[in-house]
C-alpha positions in Angstrom: 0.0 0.0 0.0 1.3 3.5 -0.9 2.6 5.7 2.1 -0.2 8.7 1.4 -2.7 6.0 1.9 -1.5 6.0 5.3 -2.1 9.7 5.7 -5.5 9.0 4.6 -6.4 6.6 7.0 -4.7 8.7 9.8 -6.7 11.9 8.7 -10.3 9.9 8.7 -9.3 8.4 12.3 -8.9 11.7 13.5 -11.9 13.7 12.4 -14.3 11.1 11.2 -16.5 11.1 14.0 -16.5 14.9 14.1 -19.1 15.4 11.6 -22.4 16.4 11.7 -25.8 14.3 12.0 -28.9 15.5 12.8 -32.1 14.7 14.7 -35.6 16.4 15.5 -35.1 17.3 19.3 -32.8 17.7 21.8 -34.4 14.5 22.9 -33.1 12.6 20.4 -30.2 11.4 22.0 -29.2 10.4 25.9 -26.5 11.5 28.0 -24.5 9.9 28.9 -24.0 7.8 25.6 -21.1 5.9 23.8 -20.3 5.6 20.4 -18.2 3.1 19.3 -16.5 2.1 15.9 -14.4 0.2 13.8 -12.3 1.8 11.2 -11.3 0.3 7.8 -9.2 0.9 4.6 -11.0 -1.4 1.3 -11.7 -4.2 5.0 -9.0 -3.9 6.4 -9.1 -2.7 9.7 -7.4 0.5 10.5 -8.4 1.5 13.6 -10.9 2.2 16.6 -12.8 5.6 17.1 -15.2 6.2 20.5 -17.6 9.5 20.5 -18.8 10.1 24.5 -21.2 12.9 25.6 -22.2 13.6 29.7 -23.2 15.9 32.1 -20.1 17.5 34.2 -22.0 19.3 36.8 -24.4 21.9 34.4 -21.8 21.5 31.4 -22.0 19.2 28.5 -18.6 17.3 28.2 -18.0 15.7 24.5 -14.9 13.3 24.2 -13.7 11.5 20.9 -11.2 9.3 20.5 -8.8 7.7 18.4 -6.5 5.2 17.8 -4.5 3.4 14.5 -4.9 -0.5 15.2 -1.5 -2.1 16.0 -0.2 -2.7 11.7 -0.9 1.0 11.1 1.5 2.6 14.2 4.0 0.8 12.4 4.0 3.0 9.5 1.8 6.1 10.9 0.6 6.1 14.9 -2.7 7.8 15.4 -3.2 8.6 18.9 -5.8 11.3 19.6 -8.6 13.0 22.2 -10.3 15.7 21.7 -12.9 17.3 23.8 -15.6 20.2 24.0 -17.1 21.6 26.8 -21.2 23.4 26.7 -22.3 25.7 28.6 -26.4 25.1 29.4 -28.8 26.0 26.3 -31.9 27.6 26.1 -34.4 27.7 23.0 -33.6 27.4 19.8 -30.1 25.9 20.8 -31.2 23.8 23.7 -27.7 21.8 23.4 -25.9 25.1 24.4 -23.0 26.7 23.1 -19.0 25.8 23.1 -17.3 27.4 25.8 -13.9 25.0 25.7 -12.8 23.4 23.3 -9.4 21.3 23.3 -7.6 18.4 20.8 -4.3 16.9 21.7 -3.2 14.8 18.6 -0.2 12.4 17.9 -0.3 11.6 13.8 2.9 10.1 12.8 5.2 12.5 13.8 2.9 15.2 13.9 2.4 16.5 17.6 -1.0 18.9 18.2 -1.8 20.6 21.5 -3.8 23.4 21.2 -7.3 24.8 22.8 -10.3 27.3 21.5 -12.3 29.7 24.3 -15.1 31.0 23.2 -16.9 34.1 24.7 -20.3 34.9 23.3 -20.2 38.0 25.6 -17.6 39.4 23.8 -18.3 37.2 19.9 -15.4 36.0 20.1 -12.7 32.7 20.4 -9.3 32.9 22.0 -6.8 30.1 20.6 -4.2 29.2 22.2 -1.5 26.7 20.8 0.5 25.0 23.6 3.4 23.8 21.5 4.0 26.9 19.5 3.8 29.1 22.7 0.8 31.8 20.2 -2.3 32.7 21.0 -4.9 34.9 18.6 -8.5 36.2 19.2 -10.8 36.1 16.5 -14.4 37.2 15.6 -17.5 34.6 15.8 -21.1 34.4 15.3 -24.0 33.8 17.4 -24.0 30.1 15.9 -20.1 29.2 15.9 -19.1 25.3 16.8 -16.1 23.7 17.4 -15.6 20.7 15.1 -17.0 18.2 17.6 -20.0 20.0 19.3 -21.3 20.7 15.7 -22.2 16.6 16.2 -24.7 17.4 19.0 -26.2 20.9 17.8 -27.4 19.2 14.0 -28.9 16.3 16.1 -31.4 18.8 17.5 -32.6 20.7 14.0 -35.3 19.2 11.6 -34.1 16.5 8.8 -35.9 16.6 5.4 -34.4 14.7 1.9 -33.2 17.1 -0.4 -32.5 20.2 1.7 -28.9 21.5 2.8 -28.3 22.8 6.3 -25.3 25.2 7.3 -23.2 25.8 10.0 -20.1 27.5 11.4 -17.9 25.3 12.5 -14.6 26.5 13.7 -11.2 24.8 13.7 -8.7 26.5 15.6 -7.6 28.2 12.7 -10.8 30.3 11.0 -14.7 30.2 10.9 -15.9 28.0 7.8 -19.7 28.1 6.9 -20.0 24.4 5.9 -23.1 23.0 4.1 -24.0 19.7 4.8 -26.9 18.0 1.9 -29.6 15.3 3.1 -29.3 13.1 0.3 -31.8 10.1 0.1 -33.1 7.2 2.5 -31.5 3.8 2.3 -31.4 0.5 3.6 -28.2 -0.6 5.5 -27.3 -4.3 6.2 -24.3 -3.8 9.0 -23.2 -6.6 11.4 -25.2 -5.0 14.0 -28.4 -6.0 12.1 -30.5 -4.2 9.3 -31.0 -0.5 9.5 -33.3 2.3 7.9 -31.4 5.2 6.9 -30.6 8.4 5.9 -27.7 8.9 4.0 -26.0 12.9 4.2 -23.3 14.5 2.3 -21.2 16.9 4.2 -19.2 19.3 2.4 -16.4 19.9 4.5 -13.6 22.7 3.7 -11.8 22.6 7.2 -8.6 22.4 6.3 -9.0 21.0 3.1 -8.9 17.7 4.1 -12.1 15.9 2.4 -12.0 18.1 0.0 -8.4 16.5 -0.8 -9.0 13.0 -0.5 -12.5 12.4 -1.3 -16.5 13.1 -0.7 -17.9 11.9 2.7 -21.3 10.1 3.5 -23.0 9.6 6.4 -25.8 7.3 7.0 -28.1 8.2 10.0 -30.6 5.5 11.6 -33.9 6.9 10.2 -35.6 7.8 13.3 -35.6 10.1 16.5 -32.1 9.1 17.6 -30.2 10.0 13.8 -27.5 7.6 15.7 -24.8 7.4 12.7 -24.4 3.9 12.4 -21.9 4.1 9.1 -19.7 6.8 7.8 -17.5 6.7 4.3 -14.8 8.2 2.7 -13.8 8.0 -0.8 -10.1 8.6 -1.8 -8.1 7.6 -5.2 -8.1 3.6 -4.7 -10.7 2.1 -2.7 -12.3 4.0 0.6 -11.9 3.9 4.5 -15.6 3.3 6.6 -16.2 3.8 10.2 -19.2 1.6 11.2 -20.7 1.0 14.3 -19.8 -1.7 16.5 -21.2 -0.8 19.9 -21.5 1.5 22.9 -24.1 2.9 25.2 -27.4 4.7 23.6 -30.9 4.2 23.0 -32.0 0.8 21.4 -31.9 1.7 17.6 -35.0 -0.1 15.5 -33.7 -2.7 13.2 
């Protein structure tokens, strides 16, 4: 397999379960809950990812992880956490708003440690990069997201097949607007049983790195929860697939 191929597999372990899915209330999904999947390159496996959400006194604490399976630190180690903290919502954003958000990431030889504050009081987002010793303030909107707590707000918005949704999701680096397109309904045979679907499109820009490799699909149980039970990514030969393989959550209708 060609090095970049690596990269590519490394990249999707780190931000696949950062992407958006959506839902038609707040109650659509429990806290706490667990998220966990497998990761693969054309069925091989790559990797394990876990996405965690629970109440830390009145915050909401998000935490994903991930980690390269033991043939892929060989050539590229992928060794990351990255969490966001909420402050309490009130309506329309009843999930609430980032107030911390953190990733500490080990990709090859690539070491990240770096942090986002937001203040809403003052629209705007202090980042602060531990290893390069800088720190910038920048301007945000009244609907800015980190990458991760982007997840939670679309599972509280209304769904429909054939509309696009939009958010601004920042990355520790700028504000992008990203549009995300509800696609179609589908069918899904996984090993965890037979699911209804909904399969969505995000167009991510964030630092290019979809954008680069190939178009991402997400495929959402078709129901309250929107629990993503598959997602995929194409690049030049063959794709890499996070799919569900357990946790904690609701009971998902088969």
């Amino acid at each position: 397999m060609h090095g970049k191929y690596f990269l590519y597999i490394a990249i999707f372990l780190t931000v696949a379960l950062l992407l958006p899915s959506f839902a038609s209330n707040v109650d659509a999904f429990q806290i706490p809950e667990r998220l966990e999947y497998e990761l693969s390159y054309s069925g091989i496996t790559a990797g394990r990812a876990v996405q965690e959400v629970k109440q830390v006194e009145n915050e909401t604490h998000i935490v994903s992880t991930a980690k390269s399976a033991d043939w892929l630190r060989f050539f590229f180690p992928v060794d990351d956490r990255i969490e966001s903290f909420l402050t309490p919502g009130s309506p329309p954003l009843y999930i609430g708003s980032p107030r911390l958000y953190q990733e500490r990431k080990h990709e090859g030889k690539t070491i990240t440690n770096r942090e986002a504050r937001f203040d809403f009081q003052k629209m705007e987002v202090t980042t602060i990069d531990h290893r390069n010793k800088s720190e910038k303030q920048q301007a945000i909107t009244k609907r800015t997201y980190d990458n991760i707590s982007s997840f939670y707000y679309f599972r509280t918005i209304p769904l429909q097949v054939g509309t696009s949704y939009f958010i601004d999701i920042f990355d520790c680096k700028r504000i992008w607007n990203t549009e995300v397109k509800v696609l179609r309904r589908e069918e899904l045979v996984l090993p965890l049983g037979r699911f209804k679907t909904i399969v969505i499109h995000p167009l991510l820009k964030s630092e290019g790195i979809f954008a680069r490799t190939g178009d991402m699909f997400i495929w959402l149980t078709d129901d309250d929860r929107r629990i993503p039970v598959q997602m995929k990514s194409k690049v030049i030969v063959g794709s890499i697939t996070a799919t569900l393989t357990g946790g904690s959550y609701w009971p998902i209708g088969k």
